[in-house]
C-alpha positions in Angstrom: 0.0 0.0 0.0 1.3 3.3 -0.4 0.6 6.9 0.5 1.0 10.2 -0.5 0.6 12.3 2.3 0.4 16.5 2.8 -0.3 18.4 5.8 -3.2 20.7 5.0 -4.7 23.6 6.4 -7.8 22.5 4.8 -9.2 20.2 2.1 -11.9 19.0 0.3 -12.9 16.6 -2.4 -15.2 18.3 -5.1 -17.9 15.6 -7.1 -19.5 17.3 -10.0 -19.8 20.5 -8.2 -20.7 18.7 -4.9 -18.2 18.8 -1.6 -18.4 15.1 -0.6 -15.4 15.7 1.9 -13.8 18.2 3.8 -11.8 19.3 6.4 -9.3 21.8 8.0 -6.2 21.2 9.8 -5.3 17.6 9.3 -3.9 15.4 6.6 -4.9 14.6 3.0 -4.1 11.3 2.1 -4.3 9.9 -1.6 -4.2 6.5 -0.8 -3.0 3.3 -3.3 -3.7 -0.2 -2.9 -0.7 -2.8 -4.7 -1.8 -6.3 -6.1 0.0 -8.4 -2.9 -1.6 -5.6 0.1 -3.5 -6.9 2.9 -5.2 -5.7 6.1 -1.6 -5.7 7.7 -0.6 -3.4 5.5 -4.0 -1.1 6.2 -2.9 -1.5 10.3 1.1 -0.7 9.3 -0.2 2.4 7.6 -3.0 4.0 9.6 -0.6 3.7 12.8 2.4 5.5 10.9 0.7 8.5 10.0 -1.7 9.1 12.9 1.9 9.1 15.1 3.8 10.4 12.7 5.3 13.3 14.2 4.8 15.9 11.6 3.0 18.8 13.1 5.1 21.6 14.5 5.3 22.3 18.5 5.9 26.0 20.3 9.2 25.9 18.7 8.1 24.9 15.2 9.9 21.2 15.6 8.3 18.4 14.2 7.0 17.6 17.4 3.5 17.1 17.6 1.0 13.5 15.4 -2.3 14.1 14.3 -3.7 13.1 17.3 -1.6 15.2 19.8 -3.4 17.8 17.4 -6.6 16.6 16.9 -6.4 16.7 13.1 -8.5 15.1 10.7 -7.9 13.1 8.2 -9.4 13.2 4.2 -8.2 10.2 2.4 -8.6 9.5 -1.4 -8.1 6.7 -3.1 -5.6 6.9 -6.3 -4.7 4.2 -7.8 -1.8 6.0 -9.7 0.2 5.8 -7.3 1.4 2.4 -8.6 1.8 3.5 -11.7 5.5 2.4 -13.0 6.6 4.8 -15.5 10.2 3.2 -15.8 9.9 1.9 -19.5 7.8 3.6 -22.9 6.0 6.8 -22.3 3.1 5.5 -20.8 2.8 4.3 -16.8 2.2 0.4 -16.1 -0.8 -0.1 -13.5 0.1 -4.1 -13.8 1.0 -3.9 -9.9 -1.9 -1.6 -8.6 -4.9 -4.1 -7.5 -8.2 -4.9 -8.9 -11.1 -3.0 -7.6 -12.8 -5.6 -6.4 -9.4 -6.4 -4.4 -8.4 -2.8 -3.5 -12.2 -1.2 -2.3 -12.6 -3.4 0.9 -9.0 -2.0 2.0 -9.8 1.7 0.8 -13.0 1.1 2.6 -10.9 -0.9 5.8 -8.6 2.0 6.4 -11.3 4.4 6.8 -13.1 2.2 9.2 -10.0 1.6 11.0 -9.4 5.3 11.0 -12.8 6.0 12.9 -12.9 3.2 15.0 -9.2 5.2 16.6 -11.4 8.4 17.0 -9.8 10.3 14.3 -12.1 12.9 12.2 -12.2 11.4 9.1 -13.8 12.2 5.5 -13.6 10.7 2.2 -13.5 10.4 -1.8 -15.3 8.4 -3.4 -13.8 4.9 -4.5 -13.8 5.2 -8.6 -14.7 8.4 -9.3 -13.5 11.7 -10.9 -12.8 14.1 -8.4 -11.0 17.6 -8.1 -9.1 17.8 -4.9 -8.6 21.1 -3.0 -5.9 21.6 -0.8 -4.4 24.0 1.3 -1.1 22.7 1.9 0.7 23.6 5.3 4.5 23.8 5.1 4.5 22.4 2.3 5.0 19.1 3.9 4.6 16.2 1.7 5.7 12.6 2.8 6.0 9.3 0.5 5.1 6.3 2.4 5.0 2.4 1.3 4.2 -0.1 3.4 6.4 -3.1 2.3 9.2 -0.1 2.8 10.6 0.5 -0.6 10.8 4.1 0.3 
């Protein structure tokens, strides 16, 4: 599974012309599921970035997790983020999983995310949308859980 992950001010996912999910001081998370993830992978993940300890303190040292803030988080799934762009001109999706495979875990980590009592909205799995971000630092974090970076 991987993530791409910015600390926002605020963001919110747009749905022909519709806000289907917002928030404001938190993290937005574009979220990736790979062809060999699994619910460890979901549990590996979601504990990383709610203690990750990106969020500044009093002397603006990355101190401070999402929870010692009480941030939120908006999560959207992207499949692209398995996209291999190594060889020809156009990306390989050959390792990013089925949707009938990578849903449930979309749909896991959320649930996870809520059952740990952090605010959480959404995207919606499969769909266009146009994501709006104000972006806090900028601080933007590649993560993978089998490590690869």
């Amino acid at each position: 599974m991987r993530l791409v992950i910015q600390r926002v001010k605020e963001a919110r996912v747009i749905i022909k012309e519709e806000i289907v999910g917002e928030i404001g001081r938190g993290l937005l998370v574009f979220l990736g599921v790979g062809r060999e993830d699994t619910e460890a992978d979901v549990d590996y993940l979601l504990d990383k970035i709610i203690h990750l300890r990106i969020f500044p303190d009093g002397q603006e040292k990355f101190n401070l997790s999402l929870k010692d803030v009480v941030g939120a988080l908006l999560v959207v799934s992207q499949f692209t983020l398995w996209g291999d762009c190594r060889k020809g001109r156009r990306p390989s999706f050959s390792e990013s999983a089925p949707a009938a495979t990578a849903q449930p875990l979309y749909e896991l980590f959320v649930e996870k995310a809520r059952q740990r009592g952090i605010p959480i909205a959404c995207g919606r799995f499969q769909e266009m949308m146009e994501v709006h971000s104000i972006n806090d630092g900028p601080v933007t974090l590649l993560l993978d859980s089998k490590k690869k970076f």
